[in-house]
C-alpha positions as CSV (number, residue, x, y, z in Angstrom):
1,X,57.3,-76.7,2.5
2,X,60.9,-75.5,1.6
3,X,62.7,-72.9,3.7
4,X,62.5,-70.1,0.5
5,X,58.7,-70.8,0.7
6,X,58.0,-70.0,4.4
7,X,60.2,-67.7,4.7
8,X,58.5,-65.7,1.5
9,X,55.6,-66.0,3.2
10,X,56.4,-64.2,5.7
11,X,57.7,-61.0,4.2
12,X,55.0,-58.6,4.0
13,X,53.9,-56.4,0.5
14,X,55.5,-53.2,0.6
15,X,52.9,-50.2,0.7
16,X,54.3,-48.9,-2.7
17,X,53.0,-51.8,-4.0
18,X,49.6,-51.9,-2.5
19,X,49.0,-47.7,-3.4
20,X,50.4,-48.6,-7.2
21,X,47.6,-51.6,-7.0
22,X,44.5,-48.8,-5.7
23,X,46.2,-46.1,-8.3
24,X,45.4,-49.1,-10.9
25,X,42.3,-50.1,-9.5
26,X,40.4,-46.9,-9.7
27,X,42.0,-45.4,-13.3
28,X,40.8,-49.6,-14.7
29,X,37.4,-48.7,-13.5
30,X,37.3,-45.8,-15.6
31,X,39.0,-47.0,-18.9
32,X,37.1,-50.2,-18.7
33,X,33.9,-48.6,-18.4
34,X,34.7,-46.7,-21.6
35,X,36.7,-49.5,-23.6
36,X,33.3,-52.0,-22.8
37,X,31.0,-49.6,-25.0
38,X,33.3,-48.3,-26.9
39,X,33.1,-50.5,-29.9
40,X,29.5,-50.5,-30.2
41,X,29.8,-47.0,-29.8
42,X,32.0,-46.4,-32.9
43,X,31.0,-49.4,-34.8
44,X,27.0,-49.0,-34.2
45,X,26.6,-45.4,-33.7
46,X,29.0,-43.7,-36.1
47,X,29.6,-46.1,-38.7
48,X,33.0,-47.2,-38.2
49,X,34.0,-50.6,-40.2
50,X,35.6,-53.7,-38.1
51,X,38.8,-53.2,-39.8
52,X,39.0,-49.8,-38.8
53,X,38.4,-50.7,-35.5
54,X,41.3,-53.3,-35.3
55,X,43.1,-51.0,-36.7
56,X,42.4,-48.1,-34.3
57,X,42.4,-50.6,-31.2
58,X,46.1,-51.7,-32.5
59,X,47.3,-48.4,-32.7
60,X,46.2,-47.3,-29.4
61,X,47.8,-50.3,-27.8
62,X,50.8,-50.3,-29.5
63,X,51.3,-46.3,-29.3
64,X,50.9,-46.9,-25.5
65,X,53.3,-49.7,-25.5
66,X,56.1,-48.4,-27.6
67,X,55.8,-45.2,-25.2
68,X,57.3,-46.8,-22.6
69,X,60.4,-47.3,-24.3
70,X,61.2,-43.7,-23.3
71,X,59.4,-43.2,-20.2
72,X,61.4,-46.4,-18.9
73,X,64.6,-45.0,-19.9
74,X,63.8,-41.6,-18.5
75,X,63.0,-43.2,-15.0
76,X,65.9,-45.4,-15.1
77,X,67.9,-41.9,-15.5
78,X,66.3,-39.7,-13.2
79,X,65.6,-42.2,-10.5
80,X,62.4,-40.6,-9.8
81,X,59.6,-42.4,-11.1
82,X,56.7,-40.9,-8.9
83,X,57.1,-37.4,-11.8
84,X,56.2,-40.1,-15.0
85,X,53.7,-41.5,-13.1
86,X,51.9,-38.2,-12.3
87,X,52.4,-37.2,-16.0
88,X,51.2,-40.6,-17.3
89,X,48.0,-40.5,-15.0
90,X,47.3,-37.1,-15.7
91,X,47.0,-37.1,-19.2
92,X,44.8,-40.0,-19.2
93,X,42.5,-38.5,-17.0
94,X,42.2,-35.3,-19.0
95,X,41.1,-37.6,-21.7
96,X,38.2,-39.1,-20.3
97,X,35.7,-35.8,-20.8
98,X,36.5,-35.9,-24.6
99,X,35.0,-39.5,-25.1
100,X,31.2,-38.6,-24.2
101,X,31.6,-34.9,-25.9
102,X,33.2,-36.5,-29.3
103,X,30.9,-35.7,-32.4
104,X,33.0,-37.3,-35.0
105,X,35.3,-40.8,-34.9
106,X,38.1,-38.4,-35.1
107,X,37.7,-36.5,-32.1
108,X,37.0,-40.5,-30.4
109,X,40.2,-41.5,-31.7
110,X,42.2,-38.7,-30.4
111,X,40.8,-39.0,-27.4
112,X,42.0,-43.3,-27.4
113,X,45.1,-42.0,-28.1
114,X,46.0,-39.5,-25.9
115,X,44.9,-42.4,-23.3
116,X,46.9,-44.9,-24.7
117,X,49.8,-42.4,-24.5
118,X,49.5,-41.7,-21.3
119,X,49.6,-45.1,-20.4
120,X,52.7,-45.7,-22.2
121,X,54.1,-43.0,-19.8
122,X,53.2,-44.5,-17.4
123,X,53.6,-48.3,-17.7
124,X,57.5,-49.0,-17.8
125,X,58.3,-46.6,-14.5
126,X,55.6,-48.3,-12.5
127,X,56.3,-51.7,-13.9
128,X,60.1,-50.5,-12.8
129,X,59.1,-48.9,-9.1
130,X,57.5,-52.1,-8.4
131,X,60.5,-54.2,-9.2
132,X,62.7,-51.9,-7.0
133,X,60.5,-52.1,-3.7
134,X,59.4,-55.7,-4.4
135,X,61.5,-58.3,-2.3
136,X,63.2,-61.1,-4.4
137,X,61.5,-63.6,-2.4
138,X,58.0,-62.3,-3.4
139,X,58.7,-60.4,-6.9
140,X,55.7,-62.8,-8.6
141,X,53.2,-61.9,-5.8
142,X,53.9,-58.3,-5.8
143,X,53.3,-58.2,-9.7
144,X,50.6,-60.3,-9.3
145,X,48.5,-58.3,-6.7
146,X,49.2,-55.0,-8.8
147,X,47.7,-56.4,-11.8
148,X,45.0,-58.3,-9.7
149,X,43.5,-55.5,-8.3
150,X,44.0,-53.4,-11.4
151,X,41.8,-56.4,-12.7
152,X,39.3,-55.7,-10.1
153,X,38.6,-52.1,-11.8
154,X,38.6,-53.5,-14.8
155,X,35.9,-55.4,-14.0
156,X,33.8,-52.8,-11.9
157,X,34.0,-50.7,-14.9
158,X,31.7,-52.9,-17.1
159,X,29.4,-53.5,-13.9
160,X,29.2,-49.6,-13.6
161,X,28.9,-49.5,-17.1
162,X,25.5,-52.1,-17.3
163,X,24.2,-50.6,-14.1
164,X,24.3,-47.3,-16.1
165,X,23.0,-48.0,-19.3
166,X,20.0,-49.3,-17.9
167,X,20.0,-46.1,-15.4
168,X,19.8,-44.1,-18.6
169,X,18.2,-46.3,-21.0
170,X,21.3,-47.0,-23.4
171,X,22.3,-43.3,-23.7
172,X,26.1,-44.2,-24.2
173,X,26.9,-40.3,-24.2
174,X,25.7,-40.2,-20.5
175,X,27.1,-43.1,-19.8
176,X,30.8,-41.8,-20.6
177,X,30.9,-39.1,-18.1
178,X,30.6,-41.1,-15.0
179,X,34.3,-42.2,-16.2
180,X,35.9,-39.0,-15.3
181,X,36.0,-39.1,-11.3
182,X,37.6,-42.2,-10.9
183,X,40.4,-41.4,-13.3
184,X,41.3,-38.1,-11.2
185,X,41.3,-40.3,-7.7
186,X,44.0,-42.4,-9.2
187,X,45.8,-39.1,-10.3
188,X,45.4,-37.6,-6.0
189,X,46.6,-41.5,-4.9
190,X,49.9,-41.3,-6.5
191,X,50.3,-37.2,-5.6
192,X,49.7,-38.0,-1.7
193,X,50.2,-41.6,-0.9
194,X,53.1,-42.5,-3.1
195,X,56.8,-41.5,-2.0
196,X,60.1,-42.7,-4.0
197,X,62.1,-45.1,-2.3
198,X,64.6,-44.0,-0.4
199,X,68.5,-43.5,-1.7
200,X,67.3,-43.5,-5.3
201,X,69.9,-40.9,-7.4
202,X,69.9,-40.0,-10.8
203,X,72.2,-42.1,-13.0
204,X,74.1,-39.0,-14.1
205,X,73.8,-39.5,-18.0
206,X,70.8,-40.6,-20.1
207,X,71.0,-43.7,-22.0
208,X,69.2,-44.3,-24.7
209,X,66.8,-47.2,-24.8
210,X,68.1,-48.1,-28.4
211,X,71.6,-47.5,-28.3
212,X,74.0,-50.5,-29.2
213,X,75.4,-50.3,-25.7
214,X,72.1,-50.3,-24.2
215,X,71.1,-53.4,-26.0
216,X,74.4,-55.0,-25.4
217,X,73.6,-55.1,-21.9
218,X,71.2,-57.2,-21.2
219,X,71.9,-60.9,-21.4
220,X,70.2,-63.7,-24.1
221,X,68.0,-65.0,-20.8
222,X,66.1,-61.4,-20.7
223,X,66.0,-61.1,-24.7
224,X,64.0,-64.5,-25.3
225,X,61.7,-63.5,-22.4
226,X,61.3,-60.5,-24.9
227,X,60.7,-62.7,-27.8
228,X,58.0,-65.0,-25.9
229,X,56.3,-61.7,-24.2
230,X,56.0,-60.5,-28.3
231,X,54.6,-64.4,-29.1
232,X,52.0,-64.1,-26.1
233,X,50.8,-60.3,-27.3
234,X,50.9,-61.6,-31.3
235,X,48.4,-64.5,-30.2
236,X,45.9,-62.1,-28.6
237,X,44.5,-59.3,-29.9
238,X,41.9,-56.5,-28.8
239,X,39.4,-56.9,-26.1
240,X,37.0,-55.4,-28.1
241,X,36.8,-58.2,-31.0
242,X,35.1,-60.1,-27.7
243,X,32.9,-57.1,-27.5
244,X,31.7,-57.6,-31.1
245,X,31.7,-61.3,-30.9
246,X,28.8,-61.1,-27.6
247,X,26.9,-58.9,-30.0
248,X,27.0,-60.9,-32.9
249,X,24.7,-64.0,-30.5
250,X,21.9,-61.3,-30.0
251,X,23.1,-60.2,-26.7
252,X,21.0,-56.8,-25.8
253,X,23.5,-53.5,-26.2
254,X,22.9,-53.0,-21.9
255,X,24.4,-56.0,-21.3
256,X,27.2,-56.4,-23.6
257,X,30.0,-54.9,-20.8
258,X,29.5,-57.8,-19.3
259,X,31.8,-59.3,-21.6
260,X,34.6,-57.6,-20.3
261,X,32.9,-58.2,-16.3
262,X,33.8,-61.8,-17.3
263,X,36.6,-61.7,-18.8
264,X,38.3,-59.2,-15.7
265,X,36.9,-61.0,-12.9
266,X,38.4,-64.1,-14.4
267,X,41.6,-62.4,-14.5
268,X,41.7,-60.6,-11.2
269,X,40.9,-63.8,-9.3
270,X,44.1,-65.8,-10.8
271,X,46.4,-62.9,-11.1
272,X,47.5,-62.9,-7.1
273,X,47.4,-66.3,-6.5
274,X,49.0,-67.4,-9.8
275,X,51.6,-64.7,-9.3
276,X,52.5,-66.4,-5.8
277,X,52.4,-69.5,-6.7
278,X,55.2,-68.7,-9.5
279,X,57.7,-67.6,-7.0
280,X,57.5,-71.6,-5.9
281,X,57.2,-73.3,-8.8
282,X,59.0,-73.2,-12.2
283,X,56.9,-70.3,-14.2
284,X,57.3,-71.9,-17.7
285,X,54.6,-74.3,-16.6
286,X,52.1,-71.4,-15.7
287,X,52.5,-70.0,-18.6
288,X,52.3,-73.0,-20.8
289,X,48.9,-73.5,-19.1
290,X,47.7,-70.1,-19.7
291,X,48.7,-70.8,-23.5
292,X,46.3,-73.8,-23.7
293,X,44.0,-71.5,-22.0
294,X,44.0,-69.0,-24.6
295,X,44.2,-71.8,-27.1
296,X,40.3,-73.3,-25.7
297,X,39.3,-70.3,-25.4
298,X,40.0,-69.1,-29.2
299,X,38.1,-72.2,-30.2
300,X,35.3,-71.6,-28.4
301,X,35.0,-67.8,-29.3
302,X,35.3,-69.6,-32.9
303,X,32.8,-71.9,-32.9
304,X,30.0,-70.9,-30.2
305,X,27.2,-68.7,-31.2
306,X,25.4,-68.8,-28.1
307,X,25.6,-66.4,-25.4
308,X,26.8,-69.0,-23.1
309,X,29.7,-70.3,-25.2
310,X,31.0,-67.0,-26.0
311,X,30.7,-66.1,-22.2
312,X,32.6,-69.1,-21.1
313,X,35.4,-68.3,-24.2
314,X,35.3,-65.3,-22.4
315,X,35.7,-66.3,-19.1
316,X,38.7,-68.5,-20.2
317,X,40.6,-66.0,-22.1
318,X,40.8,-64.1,-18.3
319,X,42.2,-66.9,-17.1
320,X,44.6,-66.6,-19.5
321,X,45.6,-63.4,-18.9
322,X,45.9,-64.4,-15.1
323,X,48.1,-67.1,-15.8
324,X,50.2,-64.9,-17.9
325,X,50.6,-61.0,-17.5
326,X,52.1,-61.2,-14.4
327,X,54.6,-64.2,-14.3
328,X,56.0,-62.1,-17.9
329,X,56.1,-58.9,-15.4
330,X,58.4,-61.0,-12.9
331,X,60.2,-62.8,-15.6
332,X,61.7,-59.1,-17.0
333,X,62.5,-57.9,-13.4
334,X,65.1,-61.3,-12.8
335,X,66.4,-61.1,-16.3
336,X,67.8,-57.3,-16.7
337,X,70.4,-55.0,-14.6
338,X,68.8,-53.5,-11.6
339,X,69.8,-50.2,-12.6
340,X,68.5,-50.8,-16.1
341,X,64.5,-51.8,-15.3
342,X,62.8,-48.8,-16.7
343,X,65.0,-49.3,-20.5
344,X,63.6,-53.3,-19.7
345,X,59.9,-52.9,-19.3
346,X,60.3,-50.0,-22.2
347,X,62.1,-52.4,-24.9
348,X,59.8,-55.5,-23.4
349,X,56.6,-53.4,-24.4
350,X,58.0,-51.7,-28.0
351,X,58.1,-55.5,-28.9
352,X,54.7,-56.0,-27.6
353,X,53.5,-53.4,-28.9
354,X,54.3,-53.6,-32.7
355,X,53.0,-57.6,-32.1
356,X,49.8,-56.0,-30.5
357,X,49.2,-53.7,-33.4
358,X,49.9,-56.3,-35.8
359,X,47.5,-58.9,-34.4
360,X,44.5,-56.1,-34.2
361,X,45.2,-55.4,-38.0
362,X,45.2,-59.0,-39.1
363,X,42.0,-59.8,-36.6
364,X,40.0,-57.0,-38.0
365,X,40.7,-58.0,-42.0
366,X,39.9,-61.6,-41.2
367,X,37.0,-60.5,-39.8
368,X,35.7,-58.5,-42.6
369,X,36.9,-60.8,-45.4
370,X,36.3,-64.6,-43.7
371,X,34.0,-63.6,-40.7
372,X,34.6,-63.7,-37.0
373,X,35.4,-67.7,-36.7
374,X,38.4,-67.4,-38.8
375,X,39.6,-64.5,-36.5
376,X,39.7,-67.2,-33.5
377,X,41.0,-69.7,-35.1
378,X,43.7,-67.8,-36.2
379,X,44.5,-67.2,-33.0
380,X,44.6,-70.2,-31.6
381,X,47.0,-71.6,-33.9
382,X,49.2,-68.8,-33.3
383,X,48.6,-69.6,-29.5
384,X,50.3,-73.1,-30.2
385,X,53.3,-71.9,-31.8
386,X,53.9,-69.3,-28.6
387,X,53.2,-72.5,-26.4
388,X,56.0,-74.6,-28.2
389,X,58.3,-71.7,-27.3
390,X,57.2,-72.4,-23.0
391,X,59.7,-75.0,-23.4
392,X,62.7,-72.9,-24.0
393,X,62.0,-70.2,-21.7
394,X,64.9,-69.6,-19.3
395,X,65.1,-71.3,-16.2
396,X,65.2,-68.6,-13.5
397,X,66.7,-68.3,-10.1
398,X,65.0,-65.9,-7.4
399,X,67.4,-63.4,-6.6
400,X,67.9,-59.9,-7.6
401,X,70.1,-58.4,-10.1
């Protein structure tokens, strides 16, 4: 074992890192136990077509993700991230009620929104708080244990969410409401237990995520990490086409969040340890693998029409996400300015997020037009153009910027 290895091991995660990681747990739980029945919910109980779905599940995720363009460049100007995070949080958690009371898609898709917005206030400043607590040495564990244990609500959301519906015999309305609490114990986590790290001062002038001299400053290595993050998030779009797929095998409307109980738990066990192990070996091999991941997964999802096949596609498409959010996380932190993280993470997830919306659009018309096979396979060759790319990632040394 090197001397970088033990000596990583023996720095301990700061407790920002482990509060950001219960803030993520607990508000997971509660989107996750609305996102696994929520496409039933629009597509089977108010009519809504599979196109408009992908369409809806696009724009959410890519309003949340472009966002954080701003909200990264606001922290990275203020220096006080804790305010966005609070802000972010909140207005999530005020969405919540408005999902079980909706009458019409309208008042649903509002509702997805005004989450997805929140998010996008959120995501850059946390994504940037952790990067600025985070020691060097173990930047890839501390990413990967945030979005491990956020994986772990994510997955005890659908559990809640099966538990539930047989509670109240499939009354999705019901259902809903038991997603409110959790989302306003994340909001009290970050009022009481998070502080700002010390000797963080306003920048003194606000720079604008898009300027010419903002883009100037970050180096080719950080911009092709950009370009492969947006080939990753092209090659994979919504969760809830797997949702749809379960239920096309038969699979009884109770158990259908288990899809997503799968596919987190998957996720949350590889995200840590895959995260850790990055900070030792060279991270374009993890994320090659998580590409051929994706890739077996897609053609499973493709071909399978039993509940088992689609489950293990499932299961394999977590791993994938395991492999892969986190090291990407790490890989943005070592390739911009310090004092420019927030503008980083905001600029990393425009790109995703115009990719995101894009591959949700073209999912749910191939869907429609050439039926849920062609979706997958689509997606898998897309996967092994992204993987071609693994090769010409940068290179990356462990040490801060």
């Amino acid at each position: 074992m090197s001397f970088h290895a033990s000596h990583a091991e023996r720095i301990r995660i700061p407790r920002t890192v482990l509060m950001l990681g219960f803030v993520s747990l607990f508000m997971d739980l509660s989107s996750e136990l609305i996102h696994a029945l929520l496409p039933i919910f629009l597509v089977t109980t108010m009519g809504m077509s599979v196109s408009a779905l992908g369409v809806l599940e696009g724009a959410a995720e890519a309003t949340g993700m472009i966002v954080k363009i701003f909200s990264g460049a606001i922290s990275d100007w203020l220096r006080r991230r804790k305010a966005l995070l609070l802000a972010g949080y909140g207005l999530a958690a005020l969405s919540k009620p408005f999902f079980p009371m909706a009458q019409t898609p309208a008042m649903v898709i509002a509702a997805r929104l005004a989450d997805r917005v929140g998010k996008g206030i959120r995501g850059a400043p946390r994504d940037a708080l952790v990067a600025d607590v985070a020691p060097p040495e173990i930047r890839g564990a501390c990413f990967g244990l945030r979005q491990s244990m956020d994986t772990v609500g994510a997955f005890a959301g659908p559990l809640a969410a099966i538990a539930l519906m047989f509670w109240f015999h499939d009354h999705i309305r019901a259902v809903l409401w038991f997603a409110v609490l959790p989302a306003f114990i994340a909001v009290g986590l970050i009022a009481f237990g998070i502080k700002e790290p010390s000797g963080a001062q306003t920048s003194g002038r606000f720079r604008s995520p898009l300027s010419w001299g903002t883009l100037r400053a970050f180096s080719p290595r950080y911009w092709f990490v950009v370009v492969l993050g947006s080939a990753f998030t092209l090659t994979r779009f919504s969760e809830a086409f797997l949702v749809l797929r379960a239920q096309q095998t038969g699979m009884d409307i109770a158990w259908i969040p288990g899809v997503m109980v799968v596919m987190s738990l998957a996720y949350s066990l590889t995200a840590y340890p895959v995260g850790a192990l990055s900070d030792r070996i060279d991270r374009r091999m993890l994320l090659a693998l998580g590409l051929v991941l994706l890739i077996a997964a897609d053609l499973l999802l493709g071909a399978g029409t039993s509940v088992g096949t689609v489950l293990a596609g499932v299961a394999l498409w977590g791993l994938h996400m395991g492999f892969t959010q986190g090291i990407l996380a790490a890989m943005v932190a070592e390739t911009a300015p310090k004092a420019l993280r927030g503008n980083a993470f905001g600029l990393f997830n425009l790109f995703s997020g115009l990719c995101m919306l894009l591959a949700s659009v073209m999912a749910g018309w191939l869907w429609d037009r050439h039926g849920a096979p062609a979706t997958f396979f689509a997606g898998a060759a897309l996967a092994a153009v992204a993987l071609a790319m693994c090769r010409y990632a940068p290179r990356l040394a462990r040490e801060d910027h």
